[in-house]
VOTOR-538180 format. One record per residue (C-alpha): residue number from 1; x, y, z. Coordinates in Angstrom, 2 decimals, always signed. Layout:
@fimar NUM | X X | Y Y | Z Z
...
***
This chain:
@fimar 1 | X +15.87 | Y -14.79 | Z -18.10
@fimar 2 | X +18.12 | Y -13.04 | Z -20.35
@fimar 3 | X +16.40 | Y -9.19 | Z -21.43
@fimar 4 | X +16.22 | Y -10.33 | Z -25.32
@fimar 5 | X +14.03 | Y -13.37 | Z -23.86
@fimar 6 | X +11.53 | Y -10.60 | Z -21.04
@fimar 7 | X +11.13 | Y -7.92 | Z -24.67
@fimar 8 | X +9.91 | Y -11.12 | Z -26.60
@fimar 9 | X +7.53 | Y -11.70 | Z -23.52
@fimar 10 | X +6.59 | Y -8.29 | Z -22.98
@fimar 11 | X +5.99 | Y -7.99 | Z -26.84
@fimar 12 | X +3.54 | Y -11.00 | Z -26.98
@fimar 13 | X +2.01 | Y -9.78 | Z -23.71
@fimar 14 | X +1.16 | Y -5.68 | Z -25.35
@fimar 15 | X +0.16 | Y -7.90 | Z -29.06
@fimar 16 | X -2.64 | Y -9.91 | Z -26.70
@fimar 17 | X -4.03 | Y -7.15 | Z -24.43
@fimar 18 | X -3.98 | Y -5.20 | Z -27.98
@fimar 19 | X -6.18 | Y -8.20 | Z -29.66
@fimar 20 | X -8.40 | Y -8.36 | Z -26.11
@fimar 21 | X -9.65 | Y -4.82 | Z -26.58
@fimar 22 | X -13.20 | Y -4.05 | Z -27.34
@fimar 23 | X -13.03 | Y -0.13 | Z -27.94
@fimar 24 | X -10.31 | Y +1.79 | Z -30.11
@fimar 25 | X -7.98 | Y +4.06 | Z -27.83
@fimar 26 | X -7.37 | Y +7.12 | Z -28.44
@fimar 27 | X -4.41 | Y +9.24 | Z -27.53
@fimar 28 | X -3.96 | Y +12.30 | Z -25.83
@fimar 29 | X -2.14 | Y +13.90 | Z -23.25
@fimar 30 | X -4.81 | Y +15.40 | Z -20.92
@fimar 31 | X -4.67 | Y +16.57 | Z -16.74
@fimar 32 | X -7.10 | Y +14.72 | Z -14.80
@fimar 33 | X -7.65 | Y +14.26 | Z -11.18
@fimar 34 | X -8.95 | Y +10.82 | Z -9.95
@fimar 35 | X -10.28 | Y +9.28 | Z -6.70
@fimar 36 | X -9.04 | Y +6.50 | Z -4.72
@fimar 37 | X -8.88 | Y +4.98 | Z -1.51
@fimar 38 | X -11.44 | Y +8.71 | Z -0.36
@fimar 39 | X -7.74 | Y +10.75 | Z -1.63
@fimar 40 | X -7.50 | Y +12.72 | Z -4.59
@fimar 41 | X -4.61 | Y +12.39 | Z -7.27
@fimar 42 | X -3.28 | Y +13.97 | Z -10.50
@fimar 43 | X -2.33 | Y +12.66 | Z -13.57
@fimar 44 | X -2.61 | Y +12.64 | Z -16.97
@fimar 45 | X -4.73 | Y +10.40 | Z -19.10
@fimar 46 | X -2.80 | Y +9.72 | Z -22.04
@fimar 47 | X -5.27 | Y +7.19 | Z -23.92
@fimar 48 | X -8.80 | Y +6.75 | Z -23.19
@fimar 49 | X -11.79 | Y +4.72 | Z -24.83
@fimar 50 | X -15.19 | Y +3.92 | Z -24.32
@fimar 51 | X -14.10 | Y +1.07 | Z -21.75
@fimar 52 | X -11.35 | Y +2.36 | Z -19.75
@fimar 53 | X -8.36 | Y +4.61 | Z -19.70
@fimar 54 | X -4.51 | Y +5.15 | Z -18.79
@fimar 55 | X -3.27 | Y +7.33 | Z -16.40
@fimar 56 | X +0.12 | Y +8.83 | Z -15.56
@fimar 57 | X +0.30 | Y +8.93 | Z -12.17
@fimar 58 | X +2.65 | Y +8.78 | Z -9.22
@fimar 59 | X +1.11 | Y +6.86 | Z -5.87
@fimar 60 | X +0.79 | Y +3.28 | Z -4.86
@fimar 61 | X -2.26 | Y +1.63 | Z -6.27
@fimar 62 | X -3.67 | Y -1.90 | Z -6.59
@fimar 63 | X -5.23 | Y -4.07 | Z -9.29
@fimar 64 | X -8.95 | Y -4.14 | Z -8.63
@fimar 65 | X -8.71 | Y -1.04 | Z -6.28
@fimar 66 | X -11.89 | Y +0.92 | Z -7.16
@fimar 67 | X -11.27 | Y +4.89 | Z -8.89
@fimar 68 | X -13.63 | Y +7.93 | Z -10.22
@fimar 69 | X -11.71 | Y +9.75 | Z -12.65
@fimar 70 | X -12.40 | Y +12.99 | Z -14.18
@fimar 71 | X -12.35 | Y +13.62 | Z -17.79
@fimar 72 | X -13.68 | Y +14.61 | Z -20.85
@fimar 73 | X -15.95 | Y +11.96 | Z -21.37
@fimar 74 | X -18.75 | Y +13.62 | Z -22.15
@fimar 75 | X -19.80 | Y +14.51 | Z -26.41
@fimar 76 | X -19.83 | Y +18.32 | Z -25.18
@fimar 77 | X -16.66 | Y +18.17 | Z -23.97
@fimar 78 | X -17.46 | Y +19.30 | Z -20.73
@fimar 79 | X -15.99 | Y +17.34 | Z -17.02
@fimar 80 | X -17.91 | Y +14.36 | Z -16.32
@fimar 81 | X -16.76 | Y +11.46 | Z -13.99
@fimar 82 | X -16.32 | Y +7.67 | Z -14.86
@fimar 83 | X -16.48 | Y +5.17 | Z -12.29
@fimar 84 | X -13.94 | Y +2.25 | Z -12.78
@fimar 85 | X -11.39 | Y +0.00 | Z -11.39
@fimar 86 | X -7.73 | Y -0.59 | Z -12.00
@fimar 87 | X -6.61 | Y -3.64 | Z -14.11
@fimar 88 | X -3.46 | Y -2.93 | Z -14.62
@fimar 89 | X -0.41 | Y -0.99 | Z -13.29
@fimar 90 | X +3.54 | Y -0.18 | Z -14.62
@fimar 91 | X +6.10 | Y +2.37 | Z -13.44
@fimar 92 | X +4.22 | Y +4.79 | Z -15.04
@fimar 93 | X +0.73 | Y +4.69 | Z -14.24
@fimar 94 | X -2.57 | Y +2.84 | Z -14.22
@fimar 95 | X -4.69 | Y +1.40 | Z -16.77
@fimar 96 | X -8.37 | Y +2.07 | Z -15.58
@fimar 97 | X -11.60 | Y -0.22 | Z -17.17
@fimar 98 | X -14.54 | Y +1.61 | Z -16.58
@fimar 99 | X -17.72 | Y +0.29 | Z -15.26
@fimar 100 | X -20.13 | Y +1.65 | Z -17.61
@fimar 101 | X -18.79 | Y +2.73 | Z -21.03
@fimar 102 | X -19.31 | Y +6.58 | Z -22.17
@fimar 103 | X -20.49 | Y +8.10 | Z -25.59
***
């Protein structure tokens, strides 16, 4: 597959998870600490919603592998923890869809 061919595919593929979204993102660039597999990581969330978020992270993780992440998903502003699982993964990081939405 030539790379002008996988950016087409990768560009209709970011349009349709876009269009498949229930909550607006919104972006940021905050630290977080997460749980999985009973070890702790860092990142940092760099989008978040009511249904899920996206992590920068380093570490080997797997789609449906189960996560509590730290954040500021409380109105107050203060830590609270949202339980989730990972549906999607890149070079980068994770994309995490949480089990109960917050707000």
């Amino acid at each position: 597959m030539s790379d002008q061919s996988r950016e087409e595919k990768s560009e209709r593929e970011e349009a349709l998870a876009k269009e498949c979204r229930l909550h607006e993102r919104t972006c940021c660039s905050e630290e977080t600490h997460f749980l999985a597999k009973k070890r702790l990581y860092e990142g940092k969330i760099k989008n978040i919603s009511q249904g899920g978020t996206y992590i920068e992270t380093d570490g080997y993780f797997t789609v449906g592998q189960e996560v509590t992440v730290a954040g500021p998903f409380e109105n107050d502003g203060q830590e609270s923890k949202q339980h989730g699982a990972i549906v999607r993964k890149d070079g980068r990081g994770i994309g995490v869809k949480f089990k109960k939405n917050f707000r």
